[in-house]
C-alpha positions as CSV (number, residue, x, y, z in Angstrom):
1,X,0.0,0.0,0.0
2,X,1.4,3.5,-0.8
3,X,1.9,5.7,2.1
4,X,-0.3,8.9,1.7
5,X,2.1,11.2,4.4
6,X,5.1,10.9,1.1
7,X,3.2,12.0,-1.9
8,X,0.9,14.8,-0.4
9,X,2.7,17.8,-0.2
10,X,4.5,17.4,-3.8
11,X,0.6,16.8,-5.0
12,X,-0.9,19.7,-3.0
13,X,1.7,21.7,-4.6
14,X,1.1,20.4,-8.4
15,X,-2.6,21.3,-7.6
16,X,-1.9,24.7,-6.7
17,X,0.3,25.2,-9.6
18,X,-2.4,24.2,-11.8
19,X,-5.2,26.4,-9.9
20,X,-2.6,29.7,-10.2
21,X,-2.5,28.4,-14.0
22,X,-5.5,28.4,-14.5
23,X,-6.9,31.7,-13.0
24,X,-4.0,33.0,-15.5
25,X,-5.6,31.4,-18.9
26,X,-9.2,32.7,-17.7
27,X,-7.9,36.2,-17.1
28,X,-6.0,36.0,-20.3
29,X,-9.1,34.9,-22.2
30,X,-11.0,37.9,-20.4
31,X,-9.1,39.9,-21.3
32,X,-8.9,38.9,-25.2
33,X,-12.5,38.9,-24.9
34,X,-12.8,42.8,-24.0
35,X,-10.0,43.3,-26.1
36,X,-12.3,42.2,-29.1
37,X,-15.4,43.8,-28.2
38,X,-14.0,47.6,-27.5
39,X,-12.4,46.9,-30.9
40,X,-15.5,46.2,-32.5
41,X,-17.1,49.0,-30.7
42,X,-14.4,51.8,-32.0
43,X,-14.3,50.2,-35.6
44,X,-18.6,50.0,-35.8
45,X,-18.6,54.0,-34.7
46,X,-19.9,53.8,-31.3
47,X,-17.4,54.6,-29.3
């Protein structure tokens, strides 16, 4: 049987990476997203 005390801090880490990765790729992709939409507000004439 694997011992659970060995393996959990190197996971807990990993899933913390992953979290902090992934709150980057969502604010990125916000961020894209108003991007495109002032962009298509200045280029239709309302802004």
């Amino acid at each position: 049987m694997v011992s659970m005390e060995s393996g959990l801090p190197e996971l807990d880490e990993i899933l913390r990476k992953r979290k902090r990765r992934n709150w980057a790729v969502a604010g990125v992709l916000v961020a894209f997203v108003v991007i495109v939409y002032l962009v298509s507000l200045v280029r239709m004439g309302g802004g």
